[in-house]
C-alpha positions as CSV (number, residue, x, y, z in Angstrom):
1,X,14.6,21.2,-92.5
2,X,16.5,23.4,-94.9
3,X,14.0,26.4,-95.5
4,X,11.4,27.8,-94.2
5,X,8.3,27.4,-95.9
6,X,10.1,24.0,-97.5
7,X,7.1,22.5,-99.7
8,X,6.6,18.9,-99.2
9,X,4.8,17.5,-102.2
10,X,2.1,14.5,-102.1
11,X,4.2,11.3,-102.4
12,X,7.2,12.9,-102.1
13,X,9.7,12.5,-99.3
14,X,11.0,15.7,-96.6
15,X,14.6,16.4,-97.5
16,X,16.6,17.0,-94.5
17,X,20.0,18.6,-94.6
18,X,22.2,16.0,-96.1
19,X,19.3,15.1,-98.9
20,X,19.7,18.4,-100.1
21,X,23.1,18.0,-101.1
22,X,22.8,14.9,-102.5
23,X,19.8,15.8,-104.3
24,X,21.5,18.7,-106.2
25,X,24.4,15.8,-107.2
26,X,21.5,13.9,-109.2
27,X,20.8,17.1,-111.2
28,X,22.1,17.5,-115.3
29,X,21.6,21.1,-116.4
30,X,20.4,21.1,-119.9
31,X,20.8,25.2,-119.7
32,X,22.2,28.4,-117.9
33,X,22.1,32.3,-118.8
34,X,22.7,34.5,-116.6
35,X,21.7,38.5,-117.2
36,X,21.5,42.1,-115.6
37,X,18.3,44.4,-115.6
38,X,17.1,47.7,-114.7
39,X,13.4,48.4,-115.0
40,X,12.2,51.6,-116.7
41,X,9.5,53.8,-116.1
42,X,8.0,51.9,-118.7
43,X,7.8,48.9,-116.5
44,X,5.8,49.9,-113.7
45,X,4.0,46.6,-113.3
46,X,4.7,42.5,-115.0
47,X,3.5,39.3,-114.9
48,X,4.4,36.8,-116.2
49,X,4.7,32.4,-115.7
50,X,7.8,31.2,-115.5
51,X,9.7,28.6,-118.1
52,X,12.9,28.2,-116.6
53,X,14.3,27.8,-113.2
54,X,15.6,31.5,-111.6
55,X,17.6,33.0,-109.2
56,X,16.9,36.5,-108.8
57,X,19.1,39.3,-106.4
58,X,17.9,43.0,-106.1
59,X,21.1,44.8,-106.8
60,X,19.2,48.4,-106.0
61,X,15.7,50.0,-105.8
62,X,12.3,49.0,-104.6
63,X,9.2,47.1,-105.4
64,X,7.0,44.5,-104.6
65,X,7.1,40.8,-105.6
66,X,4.0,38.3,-105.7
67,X,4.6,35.1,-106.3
68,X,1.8,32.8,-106.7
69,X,-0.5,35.5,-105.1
70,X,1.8,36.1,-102.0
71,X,3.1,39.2,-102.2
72,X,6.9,40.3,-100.3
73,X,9.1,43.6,-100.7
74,X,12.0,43.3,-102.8
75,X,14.9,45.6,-101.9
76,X,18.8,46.0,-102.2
77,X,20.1,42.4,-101.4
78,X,16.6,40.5,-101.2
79,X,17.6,36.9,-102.8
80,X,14.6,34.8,-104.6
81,X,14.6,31.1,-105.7
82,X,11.6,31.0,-108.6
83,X,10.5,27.5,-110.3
84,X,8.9,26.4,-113.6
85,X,5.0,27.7,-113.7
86,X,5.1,30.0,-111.3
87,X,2.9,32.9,-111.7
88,X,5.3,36.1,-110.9
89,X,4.2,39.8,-110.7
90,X,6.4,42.7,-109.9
91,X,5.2,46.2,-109.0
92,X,8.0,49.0,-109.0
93,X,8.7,52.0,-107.6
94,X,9.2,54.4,-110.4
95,X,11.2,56.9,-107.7
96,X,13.5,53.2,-107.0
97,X,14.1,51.3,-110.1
98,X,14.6,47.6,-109.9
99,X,18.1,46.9,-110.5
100,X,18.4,42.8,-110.2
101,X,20.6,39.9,-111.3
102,X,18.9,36.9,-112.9
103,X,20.2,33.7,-113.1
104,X,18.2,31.3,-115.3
105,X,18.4,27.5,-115.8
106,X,17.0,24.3,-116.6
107,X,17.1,21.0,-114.6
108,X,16.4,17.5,-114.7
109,X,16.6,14.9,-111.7
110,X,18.5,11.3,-112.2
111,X,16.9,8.5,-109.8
112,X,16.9,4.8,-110.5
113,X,13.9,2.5,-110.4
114,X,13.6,-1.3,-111.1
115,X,17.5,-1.1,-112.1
116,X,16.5,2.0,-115.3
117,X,18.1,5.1,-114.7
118,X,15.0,7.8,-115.0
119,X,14.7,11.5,-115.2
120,X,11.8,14.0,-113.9
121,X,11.7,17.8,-112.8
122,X,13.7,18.4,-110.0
123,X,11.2,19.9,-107.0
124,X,14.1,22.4,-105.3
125,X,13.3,22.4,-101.0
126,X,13.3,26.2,-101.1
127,X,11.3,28.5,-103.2
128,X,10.2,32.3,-102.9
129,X,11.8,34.7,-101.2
130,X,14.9,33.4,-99.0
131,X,16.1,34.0,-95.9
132,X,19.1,33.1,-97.5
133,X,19.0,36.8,-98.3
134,X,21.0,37.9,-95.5
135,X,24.2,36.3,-97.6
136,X,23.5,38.3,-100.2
137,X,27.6,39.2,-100.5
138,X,27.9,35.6,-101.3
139,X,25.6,35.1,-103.4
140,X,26.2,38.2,-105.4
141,X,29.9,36.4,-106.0
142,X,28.8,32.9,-107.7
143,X,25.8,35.1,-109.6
144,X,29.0,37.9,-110.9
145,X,31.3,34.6,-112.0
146,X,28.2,33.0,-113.6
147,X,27.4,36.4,-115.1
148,X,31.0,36.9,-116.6
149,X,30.9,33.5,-118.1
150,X,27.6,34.8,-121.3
151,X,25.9,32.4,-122.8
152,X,26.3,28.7,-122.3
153,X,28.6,27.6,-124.6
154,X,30.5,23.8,-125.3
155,X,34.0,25.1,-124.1
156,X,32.5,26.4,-120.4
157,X,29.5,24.2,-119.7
158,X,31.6,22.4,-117.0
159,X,32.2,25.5,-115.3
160,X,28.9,27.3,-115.2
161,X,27.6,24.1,-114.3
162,X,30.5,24.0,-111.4
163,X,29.2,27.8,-110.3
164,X,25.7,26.9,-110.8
165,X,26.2,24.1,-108.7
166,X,28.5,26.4,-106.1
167,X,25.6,29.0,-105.9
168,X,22.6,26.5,-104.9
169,X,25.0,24.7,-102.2
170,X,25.2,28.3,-100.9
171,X,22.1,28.8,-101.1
172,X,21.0,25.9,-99.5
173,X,23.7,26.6,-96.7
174,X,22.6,29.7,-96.3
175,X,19.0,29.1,-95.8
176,X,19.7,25.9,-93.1
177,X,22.1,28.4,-91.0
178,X,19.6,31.3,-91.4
179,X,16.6,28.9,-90.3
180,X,18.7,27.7,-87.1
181,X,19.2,31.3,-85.5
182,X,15.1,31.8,-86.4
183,X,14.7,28.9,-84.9
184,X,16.3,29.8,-81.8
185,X,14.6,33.0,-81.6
186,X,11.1,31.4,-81.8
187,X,12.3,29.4,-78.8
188,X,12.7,32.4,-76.6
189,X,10.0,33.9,-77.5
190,X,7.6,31.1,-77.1
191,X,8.4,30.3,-73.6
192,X,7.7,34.7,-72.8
193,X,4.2,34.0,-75.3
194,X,3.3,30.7,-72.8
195,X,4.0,33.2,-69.4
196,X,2.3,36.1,-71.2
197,X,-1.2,33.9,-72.1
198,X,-1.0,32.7,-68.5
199,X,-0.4,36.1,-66.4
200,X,-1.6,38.9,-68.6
201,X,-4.3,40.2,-66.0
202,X,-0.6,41.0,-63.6
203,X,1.2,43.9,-63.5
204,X,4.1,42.4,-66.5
205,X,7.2,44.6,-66.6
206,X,8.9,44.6,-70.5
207,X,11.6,43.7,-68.8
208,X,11.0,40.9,-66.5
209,X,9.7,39.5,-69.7
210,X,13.0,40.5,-72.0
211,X,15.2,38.5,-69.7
212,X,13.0,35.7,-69.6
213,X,13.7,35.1,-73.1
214,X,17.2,35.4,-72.7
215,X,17.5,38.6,-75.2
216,X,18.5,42.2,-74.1
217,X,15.1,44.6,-73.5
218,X,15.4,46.4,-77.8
219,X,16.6,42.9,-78.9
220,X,13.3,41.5,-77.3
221,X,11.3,44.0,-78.5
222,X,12.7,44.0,-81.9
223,X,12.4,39.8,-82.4
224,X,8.6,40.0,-80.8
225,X,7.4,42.7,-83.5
226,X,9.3,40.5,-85.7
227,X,7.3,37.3,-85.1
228,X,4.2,38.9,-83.8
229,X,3.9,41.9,-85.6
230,X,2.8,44.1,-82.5
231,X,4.9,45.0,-79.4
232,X,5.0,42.8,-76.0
233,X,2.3,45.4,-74.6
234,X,0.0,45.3,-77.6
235,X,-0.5,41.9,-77.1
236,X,-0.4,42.3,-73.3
237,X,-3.3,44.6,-73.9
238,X,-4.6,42.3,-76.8
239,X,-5.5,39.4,-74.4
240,X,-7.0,41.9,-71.6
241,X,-9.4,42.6,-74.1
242,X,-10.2,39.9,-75.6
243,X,-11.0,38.2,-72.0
244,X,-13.0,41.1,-71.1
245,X,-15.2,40.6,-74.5
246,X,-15.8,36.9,-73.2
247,X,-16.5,37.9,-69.6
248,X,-18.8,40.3,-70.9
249,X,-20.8,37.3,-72.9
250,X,-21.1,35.9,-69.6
251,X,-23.3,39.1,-68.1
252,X,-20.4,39.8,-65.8
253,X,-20.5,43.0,-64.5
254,X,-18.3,45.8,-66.1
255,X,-16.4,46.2,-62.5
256,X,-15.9,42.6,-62.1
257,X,-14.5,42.2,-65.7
258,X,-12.1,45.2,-65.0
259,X,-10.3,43.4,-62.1
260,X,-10.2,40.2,-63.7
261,X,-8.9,41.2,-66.5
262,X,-5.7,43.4,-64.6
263,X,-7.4,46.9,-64.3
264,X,-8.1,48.2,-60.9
265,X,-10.1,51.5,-61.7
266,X,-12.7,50.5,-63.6
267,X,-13.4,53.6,-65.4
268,X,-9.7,53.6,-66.8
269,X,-10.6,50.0,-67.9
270,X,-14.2,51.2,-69.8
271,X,-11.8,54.2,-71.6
272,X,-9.5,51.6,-72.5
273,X,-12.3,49.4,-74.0
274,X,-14.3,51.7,-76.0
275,X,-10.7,52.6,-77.2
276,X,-10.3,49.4,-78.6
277,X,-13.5,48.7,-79.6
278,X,-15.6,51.7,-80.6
279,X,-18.0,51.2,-77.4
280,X,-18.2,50.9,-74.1
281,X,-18.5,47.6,-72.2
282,X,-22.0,48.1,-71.1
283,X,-22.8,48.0,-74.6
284,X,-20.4,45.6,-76.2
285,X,-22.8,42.3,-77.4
286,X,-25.9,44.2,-78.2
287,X,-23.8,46.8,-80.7
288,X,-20.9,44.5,-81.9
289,X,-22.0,41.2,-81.9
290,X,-23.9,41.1,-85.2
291,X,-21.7,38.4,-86.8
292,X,-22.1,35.1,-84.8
293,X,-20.8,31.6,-85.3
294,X,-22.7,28.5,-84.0
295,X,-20.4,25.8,-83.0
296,X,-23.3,22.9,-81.9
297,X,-26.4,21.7,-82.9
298,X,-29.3,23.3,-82.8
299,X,-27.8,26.6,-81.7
300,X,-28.4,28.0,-85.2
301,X,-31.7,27.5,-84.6
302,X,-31.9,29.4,-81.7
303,X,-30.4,32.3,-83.5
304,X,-33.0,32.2,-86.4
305,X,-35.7,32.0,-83.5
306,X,-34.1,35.4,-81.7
307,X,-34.1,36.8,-85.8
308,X,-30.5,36.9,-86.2
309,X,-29.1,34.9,-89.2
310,X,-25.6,32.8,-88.1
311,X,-22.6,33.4,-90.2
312,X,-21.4,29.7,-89.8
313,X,-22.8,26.6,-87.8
314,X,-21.9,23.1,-88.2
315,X,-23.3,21.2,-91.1
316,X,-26.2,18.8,-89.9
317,X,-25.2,16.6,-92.7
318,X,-22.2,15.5,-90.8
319,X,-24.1,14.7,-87.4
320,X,-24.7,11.3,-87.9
321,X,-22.8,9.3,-90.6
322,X,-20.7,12.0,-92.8
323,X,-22.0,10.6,-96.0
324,X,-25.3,11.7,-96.7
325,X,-27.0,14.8,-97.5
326,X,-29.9,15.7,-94.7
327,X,-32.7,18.1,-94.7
328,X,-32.4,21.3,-93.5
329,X,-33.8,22.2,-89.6
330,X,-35.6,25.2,-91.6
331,X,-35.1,27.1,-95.1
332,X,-33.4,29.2,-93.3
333,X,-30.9,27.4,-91.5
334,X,-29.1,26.7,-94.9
335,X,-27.4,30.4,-94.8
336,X,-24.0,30.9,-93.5
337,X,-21.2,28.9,-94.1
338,X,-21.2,25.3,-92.6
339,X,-18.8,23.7,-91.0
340,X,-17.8,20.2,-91.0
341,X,-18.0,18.7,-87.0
342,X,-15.3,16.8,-87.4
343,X,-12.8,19.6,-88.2
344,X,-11.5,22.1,-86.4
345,X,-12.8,24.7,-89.1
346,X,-10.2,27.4,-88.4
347,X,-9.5,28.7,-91.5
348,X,-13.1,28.6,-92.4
349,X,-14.5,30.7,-89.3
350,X,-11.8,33.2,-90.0
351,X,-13.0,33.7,-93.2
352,X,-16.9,34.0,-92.1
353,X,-15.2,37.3,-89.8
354,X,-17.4,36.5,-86.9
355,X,-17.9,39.0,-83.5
356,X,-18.7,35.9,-81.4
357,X,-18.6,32.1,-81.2
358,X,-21.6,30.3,-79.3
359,X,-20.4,26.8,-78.6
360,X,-21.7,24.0,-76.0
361,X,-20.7,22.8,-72.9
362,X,-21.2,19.2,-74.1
363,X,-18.0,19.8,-76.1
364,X,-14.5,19.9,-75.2
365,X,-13.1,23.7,-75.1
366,X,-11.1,24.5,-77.7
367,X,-8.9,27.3,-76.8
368,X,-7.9,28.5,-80.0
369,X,-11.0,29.8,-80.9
370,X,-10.7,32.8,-78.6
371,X,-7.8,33.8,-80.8
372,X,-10.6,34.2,-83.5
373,X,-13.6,35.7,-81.9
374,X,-14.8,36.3,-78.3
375,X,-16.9,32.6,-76.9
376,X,-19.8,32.0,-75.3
377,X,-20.0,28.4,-74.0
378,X,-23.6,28.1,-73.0
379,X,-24.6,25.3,-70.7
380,X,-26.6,22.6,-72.6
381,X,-30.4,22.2,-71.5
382,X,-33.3,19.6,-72.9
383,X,-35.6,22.8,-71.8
384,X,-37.6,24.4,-74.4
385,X,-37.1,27.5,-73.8
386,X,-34.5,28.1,-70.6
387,X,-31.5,28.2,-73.2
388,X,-33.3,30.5,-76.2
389,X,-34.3,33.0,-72.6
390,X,-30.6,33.1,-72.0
391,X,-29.1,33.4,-75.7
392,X,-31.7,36.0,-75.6
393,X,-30.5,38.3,-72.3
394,X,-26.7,38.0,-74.0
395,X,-27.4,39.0,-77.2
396,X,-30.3,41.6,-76.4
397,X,-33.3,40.0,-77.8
398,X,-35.7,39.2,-74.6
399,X,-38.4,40.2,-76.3
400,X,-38.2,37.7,-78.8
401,X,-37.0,34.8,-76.6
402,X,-40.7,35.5,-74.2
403,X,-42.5,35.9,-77.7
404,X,-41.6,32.7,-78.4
405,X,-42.0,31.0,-75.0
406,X,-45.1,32.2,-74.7
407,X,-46.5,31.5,-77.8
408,X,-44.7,27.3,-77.4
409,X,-46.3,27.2,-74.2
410,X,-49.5,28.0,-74.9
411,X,-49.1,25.3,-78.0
412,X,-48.0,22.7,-75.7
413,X,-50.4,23.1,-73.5
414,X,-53.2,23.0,-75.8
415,X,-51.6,19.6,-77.4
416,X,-51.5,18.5,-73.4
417,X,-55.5,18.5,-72.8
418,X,-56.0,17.2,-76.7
419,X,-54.1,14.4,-75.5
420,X,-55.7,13.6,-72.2
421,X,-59.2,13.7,-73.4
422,X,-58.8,11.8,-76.5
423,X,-56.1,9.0,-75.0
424,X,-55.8,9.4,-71.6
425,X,-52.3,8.6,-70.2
426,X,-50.1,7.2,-72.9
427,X,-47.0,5.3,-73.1
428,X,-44.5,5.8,-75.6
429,X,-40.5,4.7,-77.0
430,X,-38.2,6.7,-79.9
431,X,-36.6,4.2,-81.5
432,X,-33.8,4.7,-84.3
433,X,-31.9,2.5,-86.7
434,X,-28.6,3.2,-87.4
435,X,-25.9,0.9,-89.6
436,X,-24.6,-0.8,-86.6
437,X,-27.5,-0.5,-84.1
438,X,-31.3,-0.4,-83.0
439,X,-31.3,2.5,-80.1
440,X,-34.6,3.2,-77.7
441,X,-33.9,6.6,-76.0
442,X,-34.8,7.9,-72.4
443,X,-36.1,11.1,-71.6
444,X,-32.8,12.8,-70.7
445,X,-32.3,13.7,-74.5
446,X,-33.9,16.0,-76.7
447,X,-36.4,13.7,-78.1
448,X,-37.4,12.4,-74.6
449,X,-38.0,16.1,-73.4
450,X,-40.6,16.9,-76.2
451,X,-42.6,13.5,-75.8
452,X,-42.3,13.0,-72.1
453,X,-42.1,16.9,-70.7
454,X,-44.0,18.7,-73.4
455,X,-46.3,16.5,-75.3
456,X,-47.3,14.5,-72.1
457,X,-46.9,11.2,-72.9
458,X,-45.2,8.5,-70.1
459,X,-42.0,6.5,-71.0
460,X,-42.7,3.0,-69.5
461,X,-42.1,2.0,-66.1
462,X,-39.7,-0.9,-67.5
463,X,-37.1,1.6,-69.4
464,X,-34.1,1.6,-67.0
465,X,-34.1,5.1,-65.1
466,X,-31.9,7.5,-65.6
467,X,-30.2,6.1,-68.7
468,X,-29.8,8.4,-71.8
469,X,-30.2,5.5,-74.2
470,X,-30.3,2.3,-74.9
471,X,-28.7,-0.3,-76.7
472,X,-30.6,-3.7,-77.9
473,X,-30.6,-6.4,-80.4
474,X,-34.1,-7.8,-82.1
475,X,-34.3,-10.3,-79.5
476,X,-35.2,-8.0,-76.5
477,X,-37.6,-5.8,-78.5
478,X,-40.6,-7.2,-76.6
479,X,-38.7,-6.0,-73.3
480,X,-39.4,-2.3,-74.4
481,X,-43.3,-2.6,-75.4
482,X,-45.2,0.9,-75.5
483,X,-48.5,2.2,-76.7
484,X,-47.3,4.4,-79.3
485,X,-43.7,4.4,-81.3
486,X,-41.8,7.0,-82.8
487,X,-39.5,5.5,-85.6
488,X,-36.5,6.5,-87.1
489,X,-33.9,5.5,-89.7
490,X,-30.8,6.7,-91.0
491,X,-30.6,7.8,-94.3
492,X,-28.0,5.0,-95.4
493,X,-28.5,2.2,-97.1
494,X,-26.8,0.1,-94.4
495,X,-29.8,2.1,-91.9
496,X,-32.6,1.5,-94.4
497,X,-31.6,-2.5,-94.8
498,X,-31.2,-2.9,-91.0
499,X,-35.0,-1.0,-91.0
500,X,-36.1,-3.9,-93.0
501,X,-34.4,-6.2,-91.1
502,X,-36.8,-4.7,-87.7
503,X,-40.0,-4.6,-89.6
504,X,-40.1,-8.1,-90.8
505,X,-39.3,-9.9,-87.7
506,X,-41.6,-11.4,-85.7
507,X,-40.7,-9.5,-82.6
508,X,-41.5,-6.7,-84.4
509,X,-44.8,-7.8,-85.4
510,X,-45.9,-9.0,-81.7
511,X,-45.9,-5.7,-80.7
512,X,-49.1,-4.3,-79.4
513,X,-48.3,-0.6,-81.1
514,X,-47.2,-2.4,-84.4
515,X,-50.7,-4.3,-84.6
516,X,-52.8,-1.2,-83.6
517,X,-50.8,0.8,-86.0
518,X,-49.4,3.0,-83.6
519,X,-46.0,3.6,-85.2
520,X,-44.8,7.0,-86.6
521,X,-42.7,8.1,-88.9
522,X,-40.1,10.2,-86.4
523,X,-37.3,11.1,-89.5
524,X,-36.5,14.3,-88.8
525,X,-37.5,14.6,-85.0
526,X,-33.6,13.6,-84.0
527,X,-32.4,16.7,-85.7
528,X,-34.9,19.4,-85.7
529,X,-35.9,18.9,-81.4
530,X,-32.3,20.6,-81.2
531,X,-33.6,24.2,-81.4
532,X,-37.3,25.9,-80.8
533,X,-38.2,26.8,-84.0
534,X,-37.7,23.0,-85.2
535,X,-39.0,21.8,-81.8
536,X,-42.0,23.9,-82.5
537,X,-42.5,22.0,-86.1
538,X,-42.1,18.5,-84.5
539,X,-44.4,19.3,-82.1
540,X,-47.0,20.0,-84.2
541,X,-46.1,17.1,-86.4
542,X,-46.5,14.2,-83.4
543,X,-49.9,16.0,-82.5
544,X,-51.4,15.9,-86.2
545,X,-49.8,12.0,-86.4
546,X,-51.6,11.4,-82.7
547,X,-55.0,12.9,-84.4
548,X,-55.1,15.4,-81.5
């Protein structure tokens, strides 16, 4: 790859090195001027969008250059490459005037299709500000021959092109050599970064770490600022802290998350944190963690139950099918950004700013997200109210979790004795309908611990023990026969022409709870048994659908 930063377009194919060159030998210049400027005080800030290609040196002073809304210092010998519709704003120092070369040009590409020669606008691998920039001497020489050359004229076309032509090979050269020895320094220190992430809670010497790398100890230092923009002991100190913030999620003690995290005296370790984070560890989640992302289902819901509002959770949209809109667990659980579950969201949670990230153990630990915010991976549980208790002694909100656990306990057990004096002991299936299959769920699910734990009623002696769910085709729906169904159905079309499908076959219509009218509309159960505040609503609806 020639530059760093090289934009690849859609459809378009990655140059490598030897592309570039012969890329640039398909080019016809239609154009080239080349001029000399020094900004007044007049010209303290412009914008403007490009026309025309540019190359652009700083020959003296200081100011800032946004291109495209990304913004870089321009100095003495800082090179850009600028292309057609570009938007480019430059902010001066009026103690520093902008002295700069400009080289300007227009371009079309040759390349051949079906046997026609064809032309388009040339897309140039490097753009921005180069790295090139180091060669500024060289560059400065093509630009001062260009330069000497005026307008483009009949008699010297051939030989601006020839110097235009020089300059871009130069640059291009430039920016592949420059690239290598980055490359090479990213190397060395990636291999320290790797030993640093493993062995941060160890007494690390600068130096051990300096001739890891392979660089003197300044030269080290100097490259890691570079590429990190904080010195090897900042980030040393970076990591302590930011295990410590996840031990403390955890309700580790503050002395037990001092030694594991490198620091013998414990009180030197509490200065160090408050330091960094405006309080001591003791009171770390209950004054910092306002801002909290929920990375699994239902989680948001336990949040909204404890009254705290999530500033992201995953989008429940995307838990079944990722095609259709669903109804939200509660009115409230549509605040906060959502994320889609089948993306790795990082961009998005950075922008939401969070203090912590709850997550499950039923996923698979992703790593990076500790570089984003401090996470809690609770352990999943089918248990009303065992995981909202917990969430609850983290985030400082007991009260709330036993206001709650008291108040669905004495609901469920109301809904209990209803039950047994109007029905007695009752059997009972979930069933759902998806595109591609009819499922009947056990009671090691969500579902199954609100009908079989809470509610009271019995999942059939003939369900196979201990499985989560099952599988089965219309043919061995009279193997799962039950007093009472709960029925669900995708909200696909696919889901909702497999439904009709089940309810006009005649195994459907044998069924004892299908002829006694015993089957229940169970839509939204799936999704809203996944926290207590929706767990809570679907109890209440099974009890007014049982008449009890």
């Amino acid at each position: 790859m020639i530059p760093k930063g090289n934009i690849r377009q859609k459809g378009s194919r990655k140059m490598n090195k030897p592309d570039v060159f012969r890329f640039m030998h398909k080019l016809v210049f239609t154009s080239i001027r080349s001029y000399r400027y020094e900004c007044g005080s007049e010209d303290v800030r412009m914008q403007r969008i490009l026309r025309f290609y540019a190359i652009a040196l700083i020959n003296s002073g200081k100011g800032t250059v946004t291109i495209n809304g990304k913004s870089s210092p321009a100095m003495k010998g800082d090179l850009f490459f600028l292309q057609p519709d570009m938007l480019i704003e430059a902010s001066l120092d009026c103690n520093h005037p902008l002295q700069y070369s400009l080289v300007l040009f227009s371009a079309v590409q040759l390349h051949k299709e079906n046997n026609a020669w064809l032309v388009k606008q040339p897309e140039f691998p490097f753009r921005g500000k180069l790295t090139a920039s180091q060669s500024s001497e060289t560059m400065m020489e093509w630009i001062n021959l260009l330069h000497s050359k005026g307008d483009l004229l009949s008699s010297d076309k051939q030989a601006k092109t020839t110097l235009l032509t020089s300059l871009l090979h130069a640059v291009a050269r430039a920016e592949s050599a420059t690239e290598e020895e980055e490359k090479q320094k990213i190397r060395g220190i990636e291999h320290t970064l790797a030993f640093m992430n493993e062995n941060y809670s160890k007494d690390i010497k600068i130096e051990q770490l300096a001739q890891m790398s392979g660089f003197s100890l300044n030269h080290f230092t100097r490259i890691f600022k570079q590429q990190m923009k904080i010195t090897p002991s900042e980030y040393i100190f970076k990591q302590r802290m930011a295990r410590a913030k996840q031990l403390l999620i955890s309700s580790k003690k503050a002395k037990e998350v001092a030694e594991q995290v490198g620091y013998k005296d414990e009180h030197y370790f509490s200065r160090a944190f408050k330091k960094a984070e405006g309080v001591p560890p003791t009171l770390y989640i209950k004054n910092k963690c306002h801002r909290i992302a929920a990375l699994y289902y239902g989680l948001d819901d336990h949040l909204l139950t404890l009254g705290l509002r999530p500033v992201a959770s995953l989008s429940y949209a995307e838990r079944v099918t990722y095609s259709y809109p669903l109804p939200a667990v509660s009115e409230q659980s549509e605040q906060g950004l959502k994320l889609d579950s089948r993306k790795s969201n990082y961009d998005k949670l950075l922008r939401s700013k969070p203090d912590l990230i709850m997550t499950s153990d039923r996923l698979v630990q992703d790593e990076a997200l500790n570089q984003i915010a401090p996470t809690a991976v609770l352990a999943h549980s089918n248990q009303y109210g065992k995981m909202l208790e917990h969430m609850g002694k983290i985030l400082g909100r007991e009260q709330q979790a036993a206001l709650w656990v008291e108040k669905y306990g004495t609901r469920m057990h109301e809904i209990r004795e209803h039950l047994k004096a109007r029905w007695g002991r009752q059997t009972a299936y979930f069933i759902r309908v998806s595109p591609n299959f009819y499922r009947v769920y056990g009671a090691n699910n969500q579902t199954g611990s609100l009908l079989y734990d809470d509610i009271g009623l019995s999942l059939p002696v003939e369900y196979p023990d201990r499985e989560w769910a099952v599988d089965i085709q219309l043919e061995d729906l009279l193997s799962f026969r039950a007093e009472h169904l709960f029925l669900m159905a995708d909200p696909t079309l696919e889901a909702k022409q497999r439904l009709q499908q089940l309810l006009q076959s005649e195994q459907w219509a044998s069924l004892e709870a299908v002829q006694q009218r015993r089957v229940y509309d169970a839509s939204d159960l799936f999704f809203k048994t996944l926290g207590p505040t929706g767990r809570m609503w679907a109890m209440n609806r099974i009890a007014a659908q049982l008449g009890i």
